[in-house]
C-alpha positions as CSV (number, residue, x, y, z in Angstrom):
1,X,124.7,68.8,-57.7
2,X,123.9,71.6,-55.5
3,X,123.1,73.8,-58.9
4,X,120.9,71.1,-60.8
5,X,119.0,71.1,-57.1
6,X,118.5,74.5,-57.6
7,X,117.7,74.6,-61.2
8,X,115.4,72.2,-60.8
9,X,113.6,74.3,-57.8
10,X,112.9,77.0,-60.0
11,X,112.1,75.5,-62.7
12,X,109.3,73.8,-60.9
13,X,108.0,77.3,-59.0
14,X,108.2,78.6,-62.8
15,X,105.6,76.2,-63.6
16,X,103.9,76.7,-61.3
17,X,103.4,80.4,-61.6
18,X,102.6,80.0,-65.4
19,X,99.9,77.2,-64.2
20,X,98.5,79.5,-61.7
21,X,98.4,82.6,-64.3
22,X,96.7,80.5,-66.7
23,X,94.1,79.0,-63.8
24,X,93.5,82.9,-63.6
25,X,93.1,84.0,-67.0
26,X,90.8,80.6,-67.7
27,X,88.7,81.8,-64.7
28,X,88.8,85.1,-66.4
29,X,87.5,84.2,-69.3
30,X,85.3,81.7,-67.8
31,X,83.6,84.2,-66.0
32,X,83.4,86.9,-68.9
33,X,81.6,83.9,-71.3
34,X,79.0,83.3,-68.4
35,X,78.0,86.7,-67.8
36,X,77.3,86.9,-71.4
37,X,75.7,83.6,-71.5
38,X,74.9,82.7,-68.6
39,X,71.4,83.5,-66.7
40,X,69.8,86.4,-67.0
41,X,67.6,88.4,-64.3
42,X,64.7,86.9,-63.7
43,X,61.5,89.3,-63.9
44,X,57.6,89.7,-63.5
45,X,55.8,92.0,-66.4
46,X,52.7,93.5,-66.9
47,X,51.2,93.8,-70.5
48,X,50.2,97.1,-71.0
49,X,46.4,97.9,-72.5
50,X,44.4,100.6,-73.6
51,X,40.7,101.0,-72.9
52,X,38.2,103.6,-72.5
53,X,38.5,105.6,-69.1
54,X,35.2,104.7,-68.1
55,X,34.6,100.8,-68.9
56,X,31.7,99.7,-71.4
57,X,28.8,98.7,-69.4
58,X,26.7,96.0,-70.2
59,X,23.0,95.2,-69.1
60,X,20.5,92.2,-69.9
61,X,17.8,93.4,-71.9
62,X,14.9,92.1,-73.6
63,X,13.5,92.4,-77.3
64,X,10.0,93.9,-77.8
65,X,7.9,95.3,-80.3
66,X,8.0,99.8,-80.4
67,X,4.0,99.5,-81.1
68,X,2.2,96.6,-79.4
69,X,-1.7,97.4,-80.0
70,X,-4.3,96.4,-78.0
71,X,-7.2,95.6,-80.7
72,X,-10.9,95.9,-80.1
73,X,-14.0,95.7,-81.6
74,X,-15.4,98.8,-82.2
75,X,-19.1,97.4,-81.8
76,X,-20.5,95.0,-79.1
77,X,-21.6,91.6,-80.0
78,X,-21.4,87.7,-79.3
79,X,-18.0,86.8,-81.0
80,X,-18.6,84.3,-83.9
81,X,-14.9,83.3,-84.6
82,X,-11.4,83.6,-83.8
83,X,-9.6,82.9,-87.0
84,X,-5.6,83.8,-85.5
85,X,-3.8,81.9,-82.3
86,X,-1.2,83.2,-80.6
87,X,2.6,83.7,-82.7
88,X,0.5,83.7,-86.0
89,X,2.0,86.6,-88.2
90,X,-0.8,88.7,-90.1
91,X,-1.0,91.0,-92.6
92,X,-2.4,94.5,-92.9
93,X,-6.3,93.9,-94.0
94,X,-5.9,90.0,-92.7
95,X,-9.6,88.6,-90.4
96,X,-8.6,88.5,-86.9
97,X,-12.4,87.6,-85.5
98,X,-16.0,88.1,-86.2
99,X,-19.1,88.9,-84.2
100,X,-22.5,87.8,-84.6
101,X,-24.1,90.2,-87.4
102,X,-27.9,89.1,-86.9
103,X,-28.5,92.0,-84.5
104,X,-26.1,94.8,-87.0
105,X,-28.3,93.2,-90.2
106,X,-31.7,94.2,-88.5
107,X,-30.2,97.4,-87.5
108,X,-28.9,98.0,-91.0
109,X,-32.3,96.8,-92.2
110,X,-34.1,99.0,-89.7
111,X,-32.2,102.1,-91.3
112,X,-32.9,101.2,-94.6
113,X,-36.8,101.3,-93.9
114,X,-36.4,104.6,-92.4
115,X,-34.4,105.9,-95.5
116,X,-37.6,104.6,-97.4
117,X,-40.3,106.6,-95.5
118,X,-38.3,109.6,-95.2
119,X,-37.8,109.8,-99.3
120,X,-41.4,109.5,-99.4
121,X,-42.4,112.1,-96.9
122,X,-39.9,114.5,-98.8
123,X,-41.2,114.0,-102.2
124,X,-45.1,114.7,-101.0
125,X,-43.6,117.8,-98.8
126,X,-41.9,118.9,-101.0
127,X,-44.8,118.5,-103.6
128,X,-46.5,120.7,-101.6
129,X,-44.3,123.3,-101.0
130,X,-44.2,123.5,-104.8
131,X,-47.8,124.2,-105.2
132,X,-48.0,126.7,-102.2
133,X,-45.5,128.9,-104.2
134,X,-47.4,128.6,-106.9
135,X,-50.5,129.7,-105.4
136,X,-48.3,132.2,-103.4
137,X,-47.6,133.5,-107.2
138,X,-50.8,134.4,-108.2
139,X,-51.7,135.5,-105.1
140,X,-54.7,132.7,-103.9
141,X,-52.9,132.3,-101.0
142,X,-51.6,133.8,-97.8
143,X,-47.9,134.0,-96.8
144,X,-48.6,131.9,-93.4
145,X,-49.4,128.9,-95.4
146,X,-46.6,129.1,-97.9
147,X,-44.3,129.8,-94.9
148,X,-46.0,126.2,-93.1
149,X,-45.7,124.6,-96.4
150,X,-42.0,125.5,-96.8
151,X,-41.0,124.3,-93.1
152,X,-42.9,121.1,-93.6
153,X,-40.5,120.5,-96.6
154,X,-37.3,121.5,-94.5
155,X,-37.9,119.5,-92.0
156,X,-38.4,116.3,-94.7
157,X,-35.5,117.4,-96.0
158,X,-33.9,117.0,-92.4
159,X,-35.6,113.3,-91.6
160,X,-34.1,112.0,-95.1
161,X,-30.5,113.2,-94.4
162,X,-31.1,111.9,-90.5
163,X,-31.9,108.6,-92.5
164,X,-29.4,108.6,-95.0
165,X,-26.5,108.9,-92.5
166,X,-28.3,106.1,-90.1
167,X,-28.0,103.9,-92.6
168,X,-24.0,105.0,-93.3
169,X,-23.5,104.1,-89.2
170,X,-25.4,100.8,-89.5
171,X,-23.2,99.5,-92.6
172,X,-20.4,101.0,-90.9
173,X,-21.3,99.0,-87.7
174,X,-21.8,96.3,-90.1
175,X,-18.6,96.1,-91.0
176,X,-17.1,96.4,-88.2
177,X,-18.3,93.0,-86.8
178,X,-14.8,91.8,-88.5
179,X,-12.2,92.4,-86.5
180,X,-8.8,93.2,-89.2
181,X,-5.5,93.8,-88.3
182,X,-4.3,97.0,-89.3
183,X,-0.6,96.9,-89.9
184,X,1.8,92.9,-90.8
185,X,2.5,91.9,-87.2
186,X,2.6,89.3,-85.0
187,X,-0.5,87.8,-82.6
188,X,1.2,88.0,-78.8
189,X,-2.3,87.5,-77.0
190,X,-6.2,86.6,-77.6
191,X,-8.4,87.5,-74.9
192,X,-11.7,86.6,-76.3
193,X,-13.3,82.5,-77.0
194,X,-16.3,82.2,-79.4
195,X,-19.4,82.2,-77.6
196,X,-18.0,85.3,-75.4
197,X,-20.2,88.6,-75.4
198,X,-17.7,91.2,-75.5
199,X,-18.4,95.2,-75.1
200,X,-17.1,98.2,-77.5
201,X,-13.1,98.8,-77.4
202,X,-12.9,96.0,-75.1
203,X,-9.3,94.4,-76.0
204,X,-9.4,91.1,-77.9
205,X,-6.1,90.7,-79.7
206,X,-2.8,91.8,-78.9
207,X,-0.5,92.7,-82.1
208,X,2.8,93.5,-82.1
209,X,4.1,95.3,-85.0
210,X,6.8,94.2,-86.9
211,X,7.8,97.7,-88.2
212,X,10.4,98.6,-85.7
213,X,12.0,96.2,-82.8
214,X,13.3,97.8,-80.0
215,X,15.3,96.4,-76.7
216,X,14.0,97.3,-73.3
217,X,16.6,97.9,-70.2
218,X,16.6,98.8,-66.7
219,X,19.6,101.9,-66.1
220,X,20.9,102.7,-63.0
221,X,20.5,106.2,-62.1
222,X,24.2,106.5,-62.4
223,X,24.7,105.7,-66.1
224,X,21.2,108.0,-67.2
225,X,24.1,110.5,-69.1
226,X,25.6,107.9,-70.8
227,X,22.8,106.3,-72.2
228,X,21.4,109.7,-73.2
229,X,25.0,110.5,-75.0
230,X,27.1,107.7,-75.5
231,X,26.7,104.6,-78.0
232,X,24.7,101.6,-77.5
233,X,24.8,98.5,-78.9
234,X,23.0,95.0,-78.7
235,X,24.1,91.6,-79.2
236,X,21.7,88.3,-78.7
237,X,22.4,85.7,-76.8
238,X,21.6,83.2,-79.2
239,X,23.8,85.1,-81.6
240,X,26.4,86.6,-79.9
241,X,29.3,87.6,-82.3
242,X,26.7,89.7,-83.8
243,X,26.5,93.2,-83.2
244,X,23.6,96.3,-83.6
245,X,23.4,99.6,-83.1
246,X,21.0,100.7,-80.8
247,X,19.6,104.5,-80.3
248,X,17.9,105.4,-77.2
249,X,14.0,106.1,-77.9
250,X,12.6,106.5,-74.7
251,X,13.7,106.6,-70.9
252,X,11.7,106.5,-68.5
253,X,11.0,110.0,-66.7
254,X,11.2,108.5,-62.8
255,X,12.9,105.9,-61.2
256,X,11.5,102.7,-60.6
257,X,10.4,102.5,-56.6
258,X,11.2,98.5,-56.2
259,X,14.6,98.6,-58.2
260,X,15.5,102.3,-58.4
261,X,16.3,102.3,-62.0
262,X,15.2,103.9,-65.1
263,X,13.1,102.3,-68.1
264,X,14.9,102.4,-71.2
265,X,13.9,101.7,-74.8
266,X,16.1,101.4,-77.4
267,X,15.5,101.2,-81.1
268,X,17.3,98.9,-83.9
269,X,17.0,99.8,-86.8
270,X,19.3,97.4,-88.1
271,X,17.3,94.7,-86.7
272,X,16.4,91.7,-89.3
273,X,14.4,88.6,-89.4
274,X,16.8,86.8,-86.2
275,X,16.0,89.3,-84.1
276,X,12.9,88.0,-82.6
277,X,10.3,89.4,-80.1
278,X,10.7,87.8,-76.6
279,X,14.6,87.0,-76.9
280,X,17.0,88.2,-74.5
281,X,19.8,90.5,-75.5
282,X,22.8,91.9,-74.2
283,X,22.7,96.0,-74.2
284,X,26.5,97.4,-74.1
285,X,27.1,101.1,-73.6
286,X,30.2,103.4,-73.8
287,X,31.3,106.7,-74.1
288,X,33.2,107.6,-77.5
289,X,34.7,110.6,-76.0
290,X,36.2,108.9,-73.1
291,X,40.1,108.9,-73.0
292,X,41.9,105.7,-73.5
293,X,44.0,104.8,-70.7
294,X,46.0,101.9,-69.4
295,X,46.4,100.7,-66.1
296,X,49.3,99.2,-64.7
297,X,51.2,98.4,-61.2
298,X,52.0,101.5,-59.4
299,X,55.4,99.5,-58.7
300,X,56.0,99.5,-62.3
301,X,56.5,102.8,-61.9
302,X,60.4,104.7,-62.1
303,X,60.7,108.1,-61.0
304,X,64.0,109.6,-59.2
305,X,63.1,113.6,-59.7
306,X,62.6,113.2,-63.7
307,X,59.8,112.4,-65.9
308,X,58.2,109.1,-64.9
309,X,59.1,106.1,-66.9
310,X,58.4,102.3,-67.6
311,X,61.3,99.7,-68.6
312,X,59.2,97.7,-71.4
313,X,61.1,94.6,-72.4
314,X,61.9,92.8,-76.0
315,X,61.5,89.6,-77.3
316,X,65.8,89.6,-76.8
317,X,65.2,89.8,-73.3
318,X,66.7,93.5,-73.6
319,X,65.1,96.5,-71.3
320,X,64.2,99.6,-72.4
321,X,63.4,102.7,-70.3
322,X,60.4,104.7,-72.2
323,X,59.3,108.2,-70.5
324,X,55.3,107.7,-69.7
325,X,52.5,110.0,-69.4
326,X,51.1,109.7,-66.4
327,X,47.2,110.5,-65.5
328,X,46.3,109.6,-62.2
329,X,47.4,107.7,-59.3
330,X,45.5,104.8,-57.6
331,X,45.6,102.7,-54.5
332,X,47.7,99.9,-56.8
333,X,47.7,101.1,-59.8
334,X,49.0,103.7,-62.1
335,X,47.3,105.3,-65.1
336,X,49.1,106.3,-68.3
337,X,47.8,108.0,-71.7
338,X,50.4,107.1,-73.8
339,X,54.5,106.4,-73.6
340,X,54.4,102.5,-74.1
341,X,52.6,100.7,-77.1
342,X,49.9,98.4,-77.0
343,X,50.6,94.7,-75.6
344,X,54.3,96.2,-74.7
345,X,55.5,93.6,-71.4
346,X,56.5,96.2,-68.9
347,X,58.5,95.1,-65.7
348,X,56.0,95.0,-62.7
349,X,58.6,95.1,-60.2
350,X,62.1,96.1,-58.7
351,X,62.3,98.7,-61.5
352,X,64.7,100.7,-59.0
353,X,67.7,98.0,-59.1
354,X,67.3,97.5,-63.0
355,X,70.2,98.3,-65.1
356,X,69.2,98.8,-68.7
357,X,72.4,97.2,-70.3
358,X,71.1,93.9,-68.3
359,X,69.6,91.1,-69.6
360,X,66.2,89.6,-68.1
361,X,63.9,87.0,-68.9
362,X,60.1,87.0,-67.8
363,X,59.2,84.5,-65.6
364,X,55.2,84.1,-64.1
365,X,56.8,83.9,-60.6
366,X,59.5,84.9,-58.5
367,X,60.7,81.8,-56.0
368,X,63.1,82.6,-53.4
């Protein structure tokens, strides 16, 4: 009896013993399985992306005609008719207005008259001068009166060509009692009513020309360089995902007293029919020759002594540590040339307790 009791003792602490070693290996392997399964690190990332060092700038702009001519009469008058209205596109040669031609007509007719009486006051001095030289010839008369004769006969000479251009100027004047447009445009003003007695040059109709479109900006004295070097561009509001190059024309040589910024004008030549005088566009510039840079969280950052480094993460949720080339060092942030791709996820934080063999998912928060 006394040996089964003791038999039976051991066998039960040799049970017991195997059940605890295999509690242990289960929690083993339990543990093993759940580090490779289980959770991983939780972490924030930053997406890396490149840009120009020095940002585009954009400014609000407007579209106006390069020429815009101020158009005149070139003779005074009592205007007839206004034949355009404002917006009206006209083409070169096209009646803009007319002046009352009464007044030109007797002018023209006045000069006509005159051409008349001066062709007949040539042909009898000139008649004249004939016969004096003839008389000269033979000697039945004196040099002083062939000398008067021929002056008389200059001086006809000089009242007929007198005439003849008077009576150019008065058809000229004639003609220009119609106002024409000189180049295809568009009519952005009229200044004058019929009725209205207007002076010579005085401005009647404004015409923009439709050869070349340009867009006018205000620059602040700080971007003057870049708008003289870099690239422009211009995109409409009405038509945004549209783009056209732009080329500075003109900038203005002073800065603006109210505003302190400069006048700029900048061509299009790429501008068509959508682009429309009086519209409001959006002038970007940048610098071509600008470095590309990204920025990212200074705490992003690894260093120990080496070369500087990032730990980008996969799509696995694996970490990888890539060297970096660093550029400058902000208040927050750091700025790299190159070392990590475009859109790469790089961790934003606790960089210096990352392991690189760990696992990590991205989360947009870290709760504690």
């Amino acid at each position: 009896m006394l040996v089964q009791s003791i038999l039976s003792s051991y066998s039960r602490l040799l049970v017991g013993a195997l059940l605890a070693l295999l509690a242990v290996f289960l929690a083993g392997c339990y543990e093993t399985v759940a580090e490779k399964v289980g959770p991983s690190r939780p972490v924030l990332v930053a997406t890396a992306h490149y840009e120009a060092e020095q940002p585009e700038r954009s400014f609000v702009g407007t579209i106006r005609p390069r020429v815009e001519a101020d158009m005149g009469f070139r003779v005074p008058g009592k205007v007839a008719k206004r034949l355009v209205e404002v917006g009206q596109t006209v083409d070169v040669g096209q009646p803009l207005a007319t002046l009352d031609e009464v007044d030109l007509k007797l002018q023209a007719e006045q000069a006509e008259a005159e051409f008349s009486a001066a062709t007949g006051v040539l042909a009898q001095a000139g008649a004249a001068e004939q016969r004096a030289k003839n008389l000269r010839a033979k000697g039945w008369t004196t040099d002083a009166q062939f000398d008067q004769s021929r002056a008389a006969a200059d001086e006809a000479r000089a009242r007929l060509n007198r005439a003849e251009r008077s009576v150019n100027l008065t058809k000229n004047s004639l003609s220009y009692a119609t106002l024409v447009a000189d180049s295809r445009g568009v009519v952005t003003a009229t200044l004058i009513e019929p009725g209205q007695v207007v002076a010579s040059g005085q401005t009647a109709i404004r015409v923009a020309r439709f050869a070349e479109k340009e867009a006018v900006v205000a620059i602040p004295e700080t971007l003057v360089g870049r708008a003289k070097d870099g690239t422009a561009s211009v995109t409409l509001w009405s038509e945004p995902n549209r783009k056209y190059a732009a080329k500075l024309r003109e900038i203005a040589p002073a800065a603006d007293p109210a505003t302190r910024t400069y006048l700029a004008k900048f061509s299009l030549p790429e501008a068509d029919d959508k682009v429309s005088l009086g519209m409001t566009a959006t002038l970007t510039l940048s610098d071509p020759a600008t470095q590309r840079v990204a920025r990212l969280p200074l705490s992003a950052l690894f260093n120990e002594g080496g070369n500087p480094s990032l730990y980008v993460v996969d799509d696995h949720g694996d970490v990888t540590q890539r060297p970096v080339a660093v550029k400058a060092y902000e208040s927050n942030d750091v700025v790299i040339t190159g070392g990590v791709d475009e859109g790469a996820k790089v961790v934003a934080l606790g960089v210096q307790k990352l392991d690189a063999a760990q696992k990590v998912r991205v989360v947009s928060s870290l709760s504690f």
